[in-house]
N, C-alpha and C positions, 0 to 999 in steps of 0.2 A: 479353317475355322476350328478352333481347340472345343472339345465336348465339355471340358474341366469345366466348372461354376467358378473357382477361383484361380486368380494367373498365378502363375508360377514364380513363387517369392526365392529369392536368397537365399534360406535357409534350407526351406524343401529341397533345390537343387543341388545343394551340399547334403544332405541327408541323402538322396537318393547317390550320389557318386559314394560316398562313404559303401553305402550297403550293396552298392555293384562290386566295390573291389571285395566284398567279404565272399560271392557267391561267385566266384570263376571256377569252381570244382576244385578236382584232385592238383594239390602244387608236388606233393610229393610222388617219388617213385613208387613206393609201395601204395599211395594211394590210387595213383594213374594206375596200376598195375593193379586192386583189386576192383577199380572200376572198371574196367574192359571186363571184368568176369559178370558185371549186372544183366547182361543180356542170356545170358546162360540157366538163368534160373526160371524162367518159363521155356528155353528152347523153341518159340516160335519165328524168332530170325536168326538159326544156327543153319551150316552148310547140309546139316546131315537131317535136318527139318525138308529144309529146299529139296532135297536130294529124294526124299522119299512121298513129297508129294509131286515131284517128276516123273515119278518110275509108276505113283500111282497112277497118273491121267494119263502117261500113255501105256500102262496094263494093259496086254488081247482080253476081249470078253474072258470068263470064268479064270481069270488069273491073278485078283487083285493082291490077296494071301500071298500068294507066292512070289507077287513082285515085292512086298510089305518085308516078306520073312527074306530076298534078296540084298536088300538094301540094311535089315537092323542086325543088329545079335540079340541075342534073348535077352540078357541085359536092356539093352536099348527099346525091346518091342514091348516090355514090364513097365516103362517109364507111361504117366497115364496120360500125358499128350502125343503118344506117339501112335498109342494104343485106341485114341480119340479119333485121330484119323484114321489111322486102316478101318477100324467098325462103323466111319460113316461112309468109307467106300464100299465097304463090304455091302449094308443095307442100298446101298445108291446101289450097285451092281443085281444087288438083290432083285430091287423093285421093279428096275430096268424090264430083265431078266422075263419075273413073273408079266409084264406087261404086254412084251412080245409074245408069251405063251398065250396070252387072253387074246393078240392080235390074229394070232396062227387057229385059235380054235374059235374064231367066230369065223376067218375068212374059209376053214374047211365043213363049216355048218354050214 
């Protein structure tokens, strides 16, 4: 059962196949070709994104930094999504950290 209020006439049908063939994206070379670079401009599904929140979560304790400064170049660690993650692992590692300390000085009180 269609949700539409009114069926689907002749004309709307043709209107709509018209404005389908106008949106099939990039026809050309150089447009396919600058379209593969859209996902690059946040860097949140790039290999070197995936790569450094792998190195992050399995970092040893008090390591997170140095697995962060493993994986980028200083170029890379500058960029501010990159830089977003390492300082939410850092404070995660932080908190952690500080919690186990509060765990250790209540169980030696």
């Amino acid at each position: 059962m269609s949700l539409r209020k009114n069926p689907m006439t002749p004309a709307r049908l043709a209107a709509n196949r018209r404005n389908a063939k106008k949106s099939t994206g990039p026809r050309t070379a150089r447009g396919k070709s600058q379209s593969r670079l859209n996902s690059l401009r946040t860097g949140g599904r790039s290999r070197l994104y995936n790569d450094l929140l792998l190195a992050l979560m399995h970092a040893p304790p008090c390591a997170v930094a140095l697995a962060a400064r493993s994986v980028l170049t200083p170029a890379q660690a500058a960029h501010p999504l990159f830089a977003e993650l390492v300082d939410i692992f850092c404070q995660a590692e932080f908190e952690v950290g500080e919690q186990y300390r509060r765990l250790l000085s209540t169980r030696n009180s």
